[in-house]
N, CA, C and O of each residue as an XYZ file, in Angstrom:
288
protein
N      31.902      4.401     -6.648
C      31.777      5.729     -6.067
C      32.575      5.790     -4.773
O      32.125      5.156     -3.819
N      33.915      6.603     -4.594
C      34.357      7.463     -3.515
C      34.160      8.470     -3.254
O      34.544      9.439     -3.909
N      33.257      8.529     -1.827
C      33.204     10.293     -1.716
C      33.491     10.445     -0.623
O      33.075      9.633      0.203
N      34.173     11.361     -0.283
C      34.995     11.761      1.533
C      33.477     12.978      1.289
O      32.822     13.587      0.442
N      33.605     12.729      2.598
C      32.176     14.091      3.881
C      33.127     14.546      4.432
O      32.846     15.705      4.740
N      34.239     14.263      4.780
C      35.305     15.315      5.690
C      36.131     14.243      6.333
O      36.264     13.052      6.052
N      36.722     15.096      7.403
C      37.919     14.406      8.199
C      38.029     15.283      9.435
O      37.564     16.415      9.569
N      38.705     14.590     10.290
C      38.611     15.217     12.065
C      40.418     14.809     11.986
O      40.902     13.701     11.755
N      40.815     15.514     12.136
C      42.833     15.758     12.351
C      42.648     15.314     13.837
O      41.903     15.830     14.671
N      43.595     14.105     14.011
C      44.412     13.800     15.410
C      45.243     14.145     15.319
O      45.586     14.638     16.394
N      45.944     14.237     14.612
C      47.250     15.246     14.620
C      47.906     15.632     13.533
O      47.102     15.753     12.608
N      49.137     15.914     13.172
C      49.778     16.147     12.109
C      49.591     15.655     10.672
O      49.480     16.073      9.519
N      49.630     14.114     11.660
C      49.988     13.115     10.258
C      48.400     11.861     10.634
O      48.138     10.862      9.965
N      47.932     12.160     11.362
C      46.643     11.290     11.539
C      45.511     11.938     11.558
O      45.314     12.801     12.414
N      44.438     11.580     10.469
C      43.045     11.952     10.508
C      41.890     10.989     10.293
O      41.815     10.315      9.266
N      41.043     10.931     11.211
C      40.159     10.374     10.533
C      38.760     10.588      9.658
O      37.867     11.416      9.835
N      38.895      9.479      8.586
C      37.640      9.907      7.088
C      36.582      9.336      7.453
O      36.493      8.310      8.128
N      35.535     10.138      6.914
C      34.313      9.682      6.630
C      33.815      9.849      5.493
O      33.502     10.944      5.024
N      33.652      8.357      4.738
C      33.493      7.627      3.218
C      32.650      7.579      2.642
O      32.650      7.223      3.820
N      31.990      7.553      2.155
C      30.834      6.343      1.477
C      31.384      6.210      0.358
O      31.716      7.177     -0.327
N      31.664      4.237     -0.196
C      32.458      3.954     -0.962
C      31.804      2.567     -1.600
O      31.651      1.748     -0.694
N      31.364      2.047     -2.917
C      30.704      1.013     -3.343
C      31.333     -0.345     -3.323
O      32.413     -0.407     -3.909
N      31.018     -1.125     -2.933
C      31.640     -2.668     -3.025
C      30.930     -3.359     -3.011
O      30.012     -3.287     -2.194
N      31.037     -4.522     -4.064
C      30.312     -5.395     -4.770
C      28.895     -4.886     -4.718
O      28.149     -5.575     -4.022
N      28.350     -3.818     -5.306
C      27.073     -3.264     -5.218
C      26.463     -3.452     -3.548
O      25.619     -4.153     -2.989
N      27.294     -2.542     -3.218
C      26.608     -2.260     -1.826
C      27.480     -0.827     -1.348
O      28.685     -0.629     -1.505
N      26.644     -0.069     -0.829
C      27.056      1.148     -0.529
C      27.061      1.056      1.057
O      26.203      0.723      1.874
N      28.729      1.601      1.184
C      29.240      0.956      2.751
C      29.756      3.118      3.310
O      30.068      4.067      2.591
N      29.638      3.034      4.420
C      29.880      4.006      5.121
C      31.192      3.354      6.273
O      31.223      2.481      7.141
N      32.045      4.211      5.767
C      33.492      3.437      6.515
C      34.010      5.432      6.955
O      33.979      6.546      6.431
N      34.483      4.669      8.399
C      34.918      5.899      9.424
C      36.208      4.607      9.903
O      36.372      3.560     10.529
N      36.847      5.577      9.106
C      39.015      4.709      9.223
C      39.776      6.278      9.501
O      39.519      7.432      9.159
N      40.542      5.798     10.083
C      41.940      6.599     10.794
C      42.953      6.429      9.310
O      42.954      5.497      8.507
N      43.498      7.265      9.309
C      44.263      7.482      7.764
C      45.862      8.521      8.377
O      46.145      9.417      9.172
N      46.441      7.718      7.461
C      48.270      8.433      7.945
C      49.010      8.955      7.036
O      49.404      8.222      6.129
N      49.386     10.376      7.058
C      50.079     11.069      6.074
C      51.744     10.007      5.711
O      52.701     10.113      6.478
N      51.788      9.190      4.630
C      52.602      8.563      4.125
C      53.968      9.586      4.361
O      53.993     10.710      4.860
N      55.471      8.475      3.618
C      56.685      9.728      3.044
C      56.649     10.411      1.996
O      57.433     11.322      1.733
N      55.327      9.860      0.995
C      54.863     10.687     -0.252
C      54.373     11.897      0.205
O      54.749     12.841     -0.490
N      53.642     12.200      1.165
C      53.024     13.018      1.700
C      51.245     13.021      1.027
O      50.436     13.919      0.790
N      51.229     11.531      0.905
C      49.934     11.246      0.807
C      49.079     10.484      1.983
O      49.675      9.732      2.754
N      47.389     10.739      2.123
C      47.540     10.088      2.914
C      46.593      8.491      2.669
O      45.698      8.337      1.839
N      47.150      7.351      3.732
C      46.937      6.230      3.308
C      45.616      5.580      4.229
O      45.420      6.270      5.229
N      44.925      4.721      4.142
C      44.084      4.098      4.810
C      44.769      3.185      5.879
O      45.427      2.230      5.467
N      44.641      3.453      7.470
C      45.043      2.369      8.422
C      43.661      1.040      8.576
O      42.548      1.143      8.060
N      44.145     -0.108      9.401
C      43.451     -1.167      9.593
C      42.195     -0.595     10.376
O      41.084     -1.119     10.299
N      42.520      0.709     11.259
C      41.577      0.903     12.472
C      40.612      1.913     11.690
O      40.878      2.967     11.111
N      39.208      1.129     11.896
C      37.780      2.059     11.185
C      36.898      0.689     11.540
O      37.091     -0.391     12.099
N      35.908      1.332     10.933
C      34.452      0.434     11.010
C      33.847      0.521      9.237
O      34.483      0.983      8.290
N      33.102      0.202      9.220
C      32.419      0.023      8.213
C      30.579     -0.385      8.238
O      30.236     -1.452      8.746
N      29.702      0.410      7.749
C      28.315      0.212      8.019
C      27.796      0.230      6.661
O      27.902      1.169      5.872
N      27.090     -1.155      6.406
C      26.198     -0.844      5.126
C      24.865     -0.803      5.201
O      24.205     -0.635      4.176
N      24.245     -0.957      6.491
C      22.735     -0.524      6.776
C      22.207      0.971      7.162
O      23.135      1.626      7.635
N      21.559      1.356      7.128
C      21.545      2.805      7.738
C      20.782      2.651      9.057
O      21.235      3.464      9.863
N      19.819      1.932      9.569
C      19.937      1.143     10.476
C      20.986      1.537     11.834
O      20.965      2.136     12.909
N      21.924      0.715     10.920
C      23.254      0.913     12.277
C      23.662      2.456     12.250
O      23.868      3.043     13.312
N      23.817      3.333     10.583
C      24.151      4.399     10.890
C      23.376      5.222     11.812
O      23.880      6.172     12.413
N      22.208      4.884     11.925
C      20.750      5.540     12.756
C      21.131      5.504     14.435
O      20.900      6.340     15.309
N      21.828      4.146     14.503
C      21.937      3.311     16.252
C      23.156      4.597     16.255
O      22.873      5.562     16.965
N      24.369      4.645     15.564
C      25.712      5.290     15.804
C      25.419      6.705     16.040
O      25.887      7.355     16.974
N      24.616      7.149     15.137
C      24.308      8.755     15.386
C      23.698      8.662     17.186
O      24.492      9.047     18.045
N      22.349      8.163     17.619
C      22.083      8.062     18.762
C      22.743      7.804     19.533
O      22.498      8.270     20.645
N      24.035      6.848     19.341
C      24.960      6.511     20.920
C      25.995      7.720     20.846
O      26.509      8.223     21.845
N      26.221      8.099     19.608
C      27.356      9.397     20.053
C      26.409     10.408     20.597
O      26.840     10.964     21.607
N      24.831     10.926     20.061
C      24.797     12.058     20.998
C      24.290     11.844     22.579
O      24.080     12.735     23.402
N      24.195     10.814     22.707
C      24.289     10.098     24.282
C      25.505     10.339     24.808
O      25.528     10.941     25.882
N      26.531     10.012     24.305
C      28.123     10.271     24.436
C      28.090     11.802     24.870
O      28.281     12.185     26.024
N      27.874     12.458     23.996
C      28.369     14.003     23.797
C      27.341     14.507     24.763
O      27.270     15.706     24.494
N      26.767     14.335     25.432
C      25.280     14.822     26.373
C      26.435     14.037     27.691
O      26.183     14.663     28.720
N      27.409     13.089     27.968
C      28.173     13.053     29.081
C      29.217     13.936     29.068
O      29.534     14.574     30.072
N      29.660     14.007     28.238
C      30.926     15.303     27.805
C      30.480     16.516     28.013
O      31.514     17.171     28.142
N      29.361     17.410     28.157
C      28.592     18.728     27.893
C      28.807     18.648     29.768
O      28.363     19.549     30.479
């Protein structure tokens, strides 16, 4: 199972995805930076994370809206 939730555009040719994608029977939540190729497709870069607990997805949601409560 690949399923994109969306994408946030850095720019033209850079966006980053948010996944949930199966490997070796484990369902992983990967947030990667992705680059519009010369195909004009776009490709997966090295830079992302990857979470297969929800756990951590639980900790990540709480430190970004800590984040976004300094930004406001």
């Amino acid at each position: 199972m690949d399923k994109l939730f969306g994408s946030i555009a850095r720019s033209k040719k850079l966006r980053i995805n948010v996944t949930v994608k199966d490997f070796n029977n484990v369902r992983n939540l990967h947030i990667r930076e992705n680059f519009l190729n010369d195909e004009d497709q776009w490709q997966p870069t090295k830079k992302g994370v990857v979470f297969s607990q929800t756990k951590q997805i639980t900790d990540l949601i709480k430190l970004l809206q800590l984040a976004k409560k300094e930004l406001a």
